[in-house]
DSSP file (Angstrom, degrees, kcal/mol; ACC not computed):
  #  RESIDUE AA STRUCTURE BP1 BP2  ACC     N-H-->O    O-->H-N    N-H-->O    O-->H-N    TCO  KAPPA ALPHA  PHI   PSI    X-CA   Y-CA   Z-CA
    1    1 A X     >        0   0    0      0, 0.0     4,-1.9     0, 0.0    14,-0.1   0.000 360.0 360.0 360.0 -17.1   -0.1   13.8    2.7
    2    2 A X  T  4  +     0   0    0      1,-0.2     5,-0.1     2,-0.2    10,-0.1   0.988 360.0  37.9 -65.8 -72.8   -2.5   15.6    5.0
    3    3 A X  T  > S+     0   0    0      2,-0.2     4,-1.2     3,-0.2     3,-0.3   0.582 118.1  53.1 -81.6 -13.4   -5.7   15.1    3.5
    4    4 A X  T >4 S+     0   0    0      1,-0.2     3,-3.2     2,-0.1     2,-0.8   0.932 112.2  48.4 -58.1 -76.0   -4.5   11.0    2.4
    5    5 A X  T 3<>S+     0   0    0     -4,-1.9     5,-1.0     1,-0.3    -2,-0.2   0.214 113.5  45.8 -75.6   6.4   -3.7   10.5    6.1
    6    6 A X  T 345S+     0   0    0     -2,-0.8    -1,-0.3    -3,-0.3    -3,-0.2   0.612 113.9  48.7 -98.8 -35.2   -7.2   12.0    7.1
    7    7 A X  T <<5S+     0   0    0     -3,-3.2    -2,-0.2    -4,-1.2    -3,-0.1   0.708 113.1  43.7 -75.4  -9.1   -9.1   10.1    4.7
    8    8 A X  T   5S-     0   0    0     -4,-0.4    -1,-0.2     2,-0.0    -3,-0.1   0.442 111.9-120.5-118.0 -22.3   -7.3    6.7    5.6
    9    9 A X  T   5S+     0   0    0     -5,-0.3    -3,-0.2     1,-0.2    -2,-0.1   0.870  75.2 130.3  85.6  26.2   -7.9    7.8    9.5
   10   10 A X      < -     0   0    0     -5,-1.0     2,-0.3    -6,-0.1    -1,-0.2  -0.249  63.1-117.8-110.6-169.8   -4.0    7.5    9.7
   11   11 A X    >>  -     0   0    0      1,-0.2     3,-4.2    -2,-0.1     4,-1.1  -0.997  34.0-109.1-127.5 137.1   -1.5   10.1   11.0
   12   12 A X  H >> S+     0   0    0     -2,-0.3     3,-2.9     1,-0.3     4,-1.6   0.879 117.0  61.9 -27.0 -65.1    0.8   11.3    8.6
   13   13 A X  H 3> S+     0   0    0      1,-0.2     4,-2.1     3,-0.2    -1,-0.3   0.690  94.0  62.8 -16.4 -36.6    3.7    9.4   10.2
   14   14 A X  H <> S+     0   0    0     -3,-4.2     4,-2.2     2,-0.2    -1,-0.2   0.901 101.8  47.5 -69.5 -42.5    1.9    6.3    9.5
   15   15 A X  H XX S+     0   0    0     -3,-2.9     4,-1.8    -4,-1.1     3,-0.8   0.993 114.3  55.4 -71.5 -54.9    2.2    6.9    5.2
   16   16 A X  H >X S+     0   0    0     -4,-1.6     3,-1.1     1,-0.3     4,-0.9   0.907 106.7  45.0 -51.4 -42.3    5.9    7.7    5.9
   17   17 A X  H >< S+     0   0    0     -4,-2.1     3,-0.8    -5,-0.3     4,-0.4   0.845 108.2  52.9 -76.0 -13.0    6.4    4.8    7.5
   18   18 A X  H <<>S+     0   0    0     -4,-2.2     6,-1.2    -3,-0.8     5,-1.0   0.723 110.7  51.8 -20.7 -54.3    4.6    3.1    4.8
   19   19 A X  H <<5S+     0   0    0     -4,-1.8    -1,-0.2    -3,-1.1    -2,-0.2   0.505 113.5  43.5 -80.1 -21.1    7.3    5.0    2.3
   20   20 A X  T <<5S+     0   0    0     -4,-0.9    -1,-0.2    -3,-0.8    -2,-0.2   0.470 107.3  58.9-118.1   3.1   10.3    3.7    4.3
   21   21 A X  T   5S-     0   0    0     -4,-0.4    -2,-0.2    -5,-0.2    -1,-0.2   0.199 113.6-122.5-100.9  -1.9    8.6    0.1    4.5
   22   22 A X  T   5S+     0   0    0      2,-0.2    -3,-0.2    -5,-0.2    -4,-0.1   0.342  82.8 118.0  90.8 -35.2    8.7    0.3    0.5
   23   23 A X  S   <S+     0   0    0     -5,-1.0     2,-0.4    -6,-0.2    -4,-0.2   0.954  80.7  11.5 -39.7 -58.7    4.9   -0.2    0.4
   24   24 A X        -     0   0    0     -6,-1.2     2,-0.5    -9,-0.2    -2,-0.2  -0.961  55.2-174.5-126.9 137.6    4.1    3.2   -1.3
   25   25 A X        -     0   0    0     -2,-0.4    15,-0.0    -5,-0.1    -9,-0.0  -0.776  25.3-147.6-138.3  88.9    6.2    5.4   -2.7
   26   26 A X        -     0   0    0     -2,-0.5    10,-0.2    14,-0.1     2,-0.1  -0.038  14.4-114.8 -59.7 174.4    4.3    8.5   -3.7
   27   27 A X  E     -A   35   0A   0      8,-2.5     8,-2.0     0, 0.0     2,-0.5  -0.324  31.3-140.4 -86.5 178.8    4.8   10.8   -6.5
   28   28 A X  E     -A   34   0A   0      6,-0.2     2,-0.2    -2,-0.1     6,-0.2  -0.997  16.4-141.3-140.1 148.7    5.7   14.1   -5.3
   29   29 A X    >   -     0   0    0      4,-2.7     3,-1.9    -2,-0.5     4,-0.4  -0.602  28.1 -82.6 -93.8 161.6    4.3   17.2   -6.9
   30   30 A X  T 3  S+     0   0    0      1,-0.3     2,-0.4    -2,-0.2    -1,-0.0   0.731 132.3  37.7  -5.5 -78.7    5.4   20.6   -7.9
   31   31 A X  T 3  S-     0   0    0      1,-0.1    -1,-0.3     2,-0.0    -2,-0.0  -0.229 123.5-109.6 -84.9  43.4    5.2   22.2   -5.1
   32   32 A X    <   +     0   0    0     -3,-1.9     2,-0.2    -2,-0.4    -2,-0.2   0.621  64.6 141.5   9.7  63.4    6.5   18.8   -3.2
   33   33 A X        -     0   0    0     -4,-0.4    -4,-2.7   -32,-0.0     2,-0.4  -0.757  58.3-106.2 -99.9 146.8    3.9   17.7   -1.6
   34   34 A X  E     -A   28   0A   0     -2,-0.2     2,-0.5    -6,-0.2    -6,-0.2  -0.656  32.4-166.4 -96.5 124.8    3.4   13.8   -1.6
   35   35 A X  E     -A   27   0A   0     -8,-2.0    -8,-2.5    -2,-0.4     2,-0.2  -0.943   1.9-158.7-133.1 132.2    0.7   12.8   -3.8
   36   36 A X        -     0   0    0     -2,-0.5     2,-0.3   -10,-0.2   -10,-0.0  -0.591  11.9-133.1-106.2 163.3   -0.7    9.0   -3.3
   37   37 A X     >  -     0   0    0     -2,-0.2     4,-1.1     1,-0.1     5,-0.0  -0.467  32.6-109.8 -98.5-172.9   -2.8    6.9   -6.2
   38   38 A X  T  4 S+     0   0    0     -2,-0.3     4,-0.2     1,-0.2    -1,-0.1   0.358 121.0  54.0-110.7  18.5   -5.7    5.3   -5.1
   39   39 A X  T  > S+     0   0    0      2,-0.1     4,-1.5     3,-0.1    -1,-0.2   0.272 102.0  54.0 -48.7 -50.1   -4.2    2.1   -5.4
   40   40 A X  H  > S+     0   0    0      1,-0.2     4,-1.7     2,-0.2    -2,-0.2   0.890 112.9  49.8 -74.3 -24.2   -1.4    3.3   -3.4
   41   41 A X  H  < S+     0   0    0     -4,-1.1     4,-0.3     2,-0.2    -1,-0.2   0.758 102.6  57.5 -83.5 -24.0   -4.6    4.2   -0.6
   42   42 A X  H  > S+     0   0    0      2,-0.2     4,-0.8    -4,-0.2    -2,-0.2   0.569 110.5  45.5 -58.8 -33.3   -6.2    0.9   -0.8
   43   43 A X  H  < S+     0   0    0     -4,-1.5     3,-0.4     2,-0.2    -2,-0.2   0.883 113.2  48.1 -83.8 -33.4   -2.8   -0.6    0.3
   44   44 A X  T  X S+     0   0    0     -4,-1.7     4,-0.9     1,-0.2    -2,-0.2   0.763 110.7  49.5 -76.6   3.2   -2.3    1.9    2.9
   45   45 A X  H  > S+     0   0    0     -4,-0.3     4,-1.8     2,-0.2     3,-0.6   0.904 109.7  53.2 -81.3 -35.5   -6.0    1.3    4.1
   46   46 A X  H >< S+     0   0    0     -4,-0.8     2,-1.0    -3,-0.4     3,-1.0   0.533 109.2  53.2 -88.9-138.6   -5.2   -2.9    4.1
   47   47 A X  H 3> S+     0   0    0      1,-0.3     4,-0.9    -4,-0.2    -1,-0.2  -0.362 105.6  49.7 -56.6 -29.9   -2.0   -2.0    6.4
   48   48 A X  H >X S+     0   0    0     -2,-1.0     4,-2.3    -4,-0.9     3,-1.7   0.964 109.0  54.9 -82.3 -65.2   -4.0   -0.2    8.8
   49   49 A X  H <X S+     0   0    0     -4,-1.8     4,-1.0    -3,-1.0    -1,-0.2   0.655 116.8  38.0  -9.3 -43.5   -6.5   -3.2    8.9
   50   50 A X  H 34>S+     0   0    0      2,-0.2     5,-2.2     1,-0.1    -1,-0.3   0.907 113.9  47.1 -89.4 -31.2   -3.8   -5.2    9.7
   51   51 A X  H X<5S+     0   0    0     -3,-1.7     3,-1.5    -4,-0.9     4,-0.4   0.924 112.2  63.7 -69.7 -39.2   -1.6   -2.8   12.2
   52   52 A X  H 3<5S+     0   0    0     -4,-2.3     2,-0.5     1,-0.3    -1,-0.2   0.860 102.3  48.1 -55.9 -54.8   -5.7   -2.3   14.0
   53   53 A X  T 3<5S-     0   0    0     -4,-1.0    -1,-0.3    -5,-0.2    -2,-0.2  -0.162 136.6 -91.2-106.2  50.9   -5.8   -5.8   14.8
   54   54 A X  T < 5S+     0   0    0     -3,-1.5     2,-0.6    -2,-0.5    -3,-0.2   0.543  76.5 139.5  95.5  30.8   -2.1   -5.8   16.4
   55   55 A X      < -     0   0    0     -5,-2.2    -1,-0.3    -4,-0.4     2,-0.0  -0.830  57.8-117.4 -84.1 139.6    0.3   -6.7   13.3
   56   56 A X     >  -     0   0    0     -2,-0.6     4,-2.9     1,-0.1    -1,-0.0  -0.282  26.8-114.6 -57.8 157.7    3.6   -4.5   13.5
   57   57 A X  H  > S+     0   0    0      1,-0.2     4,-0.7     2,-0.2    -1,-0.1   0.539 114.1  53.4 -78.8   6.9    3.9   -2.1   10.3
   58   58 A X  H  > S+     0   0    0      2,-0.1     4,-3.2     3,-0.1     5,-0.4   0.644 116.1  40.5-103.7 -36.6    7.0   -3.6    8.8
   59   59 A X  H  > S+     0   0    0      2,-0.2     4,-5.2     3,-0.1     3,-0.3   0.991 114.5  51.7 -60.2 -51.5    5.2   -7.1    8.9
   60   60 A X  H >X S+     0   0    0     -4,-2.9     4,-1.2     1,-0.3     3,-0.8   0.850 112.0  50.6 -30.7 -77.8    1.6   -5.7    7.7
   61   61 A X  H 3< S+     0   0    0     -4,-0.7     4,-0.3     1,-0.3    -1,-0.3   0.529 109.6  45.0 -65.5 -36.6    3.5   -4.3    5.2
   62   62 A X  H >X S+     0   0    0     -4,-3.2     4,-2.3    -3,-0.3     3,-0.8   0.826 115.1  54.5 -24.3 -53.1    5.5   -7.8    4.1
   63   63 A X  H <X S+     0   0    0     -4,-5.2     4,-4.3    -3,-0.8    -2,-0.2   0.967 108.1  47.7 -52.2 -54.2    2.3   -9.3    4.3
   64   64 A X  H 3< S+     0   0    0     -4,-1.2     4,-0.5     2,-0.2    -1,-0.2   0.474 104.0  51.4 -38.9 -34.6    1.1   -7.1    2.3
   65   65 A X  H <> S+     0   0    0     -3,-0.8     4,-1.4    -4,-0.3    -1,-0.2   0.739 109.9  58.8 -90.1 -48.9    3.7   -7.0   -0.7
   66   66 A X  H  X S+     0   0    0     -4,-2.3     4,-2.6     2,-0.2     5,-0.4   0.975  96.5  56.2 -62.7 -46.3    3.3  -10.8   -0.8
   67   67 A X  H  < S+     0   0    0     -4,-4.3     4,-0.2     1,-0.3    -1,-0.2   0.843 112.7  44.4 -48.6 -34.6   -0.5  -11.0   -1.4
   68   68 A X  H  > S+     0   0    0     -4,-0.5     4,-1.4     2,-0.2    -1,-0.3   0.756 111.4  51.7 -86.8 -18.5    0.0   -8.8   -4.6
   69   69 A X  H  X S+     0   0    0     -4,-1.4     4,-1.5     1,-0.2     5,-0.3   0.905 117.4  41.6 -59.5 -64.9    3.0  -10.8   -5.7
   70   70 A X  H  X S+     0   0    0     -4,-2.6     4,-0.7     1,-0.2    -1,-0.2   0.622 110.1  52.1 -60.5  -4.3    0.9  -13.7   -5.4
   71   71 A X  H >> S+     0   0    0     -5,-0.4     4,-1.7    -4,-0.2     3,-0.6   0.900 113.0  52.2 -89.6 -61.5   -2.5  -12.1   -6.9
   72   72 A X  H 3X S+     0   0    0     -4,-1.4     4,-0.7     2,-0.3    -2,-0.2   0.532 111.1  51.1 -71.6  -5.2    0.0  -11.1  -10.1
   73   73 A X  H 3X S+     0   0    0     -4,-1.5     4,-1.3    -5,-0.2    -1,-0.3   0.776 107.3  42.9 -54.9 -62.5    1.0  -14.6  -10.1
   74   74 A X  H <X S+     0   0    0     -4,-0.7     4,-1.0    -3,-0.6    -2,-0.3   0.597 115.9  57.7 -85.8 -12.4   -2.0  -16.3  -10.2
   75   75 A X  H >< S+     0   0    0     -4,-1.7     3,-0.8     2,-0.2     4,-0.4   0.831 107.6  41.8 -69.4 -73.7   -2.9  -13.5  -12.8
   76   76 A X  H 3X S+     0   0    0     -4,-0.7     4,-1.1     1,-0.2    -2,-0.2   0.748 118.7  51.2 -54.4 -10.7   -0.1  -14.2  -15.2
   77   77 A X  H 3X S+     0   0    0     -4,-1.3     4,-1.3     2,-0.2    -1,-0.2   0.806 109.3  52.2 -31.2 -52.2   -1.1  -18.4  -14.4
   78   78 A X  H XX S+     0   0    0     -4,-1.0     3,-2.2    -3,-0.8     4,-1.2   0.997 112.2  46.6 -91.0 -91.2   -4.8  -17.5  -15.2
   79   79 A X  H >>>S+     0   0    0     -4,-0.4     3,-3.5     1,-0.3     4,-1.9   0.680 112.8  43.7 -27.8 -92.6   -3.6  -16.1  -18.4
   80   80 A X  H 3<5S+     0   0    0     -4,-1.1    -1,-0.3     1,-0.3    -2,-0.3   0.641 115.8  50.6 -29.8 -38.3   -1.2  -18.8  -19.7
   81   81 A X  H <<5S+     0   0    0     -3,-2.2    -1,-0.3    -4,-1.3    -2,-0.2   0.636 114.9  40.8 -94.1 -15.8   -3.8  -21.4  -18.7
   82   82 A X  H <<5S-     0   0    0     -3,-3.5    -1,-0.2    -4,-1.2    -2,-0.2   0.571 109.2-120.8-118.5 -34.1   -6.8  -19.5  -20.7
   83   83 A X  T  <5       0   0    0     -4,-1.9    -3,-0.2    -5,-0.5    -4,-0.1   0.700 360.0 360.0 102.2  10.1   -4.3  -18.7  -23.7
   84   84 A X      <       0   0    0     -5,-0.7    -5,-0.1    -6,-0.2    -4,-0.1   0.499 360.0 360.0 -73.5 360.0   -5.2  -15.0  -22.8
């Protein structure tokens, strides 16, 4: 969680609340330690974006959750429409 929350410029706290917002839910390793995908870092980097210009983290993270429902929407649309 250390080295995510350095690379994202976050503070740990921030990925927990992330985890208790639903957003990411890491995998946890052996020796438990919280281990994120880089998918899972790309969302928490797009919450920060959002929290940096003065959204709360439970909204960011709402916000957030819809834009990929609706990107995996308009994917399975795209498909039906193309016959993919």
């Amino acid at each position: 969680m250390g080295t995510a929350a350095e690379m994202l410029g976050v503070s740990p706290s921030f990925l927990r609340a992330l985890g208790a917002a639903k957003l990411i839910e890491p995998i946890r390793s052996s020796g438990g330690h919280r281990r994120y995908s880089r998918y899972q870092l790309r969302l928490a980097a797009r919450t920060r974006e959002l929290v940096d210009r003065g959204t709360p983290v439970e909204a960011a993270c709402r916000i957030i959750i819809l834009e990929d429902q609706l990107a995996e929407a308009l994917r399975i649309n795209e498909a039906r429409t193309t016959g993919d």
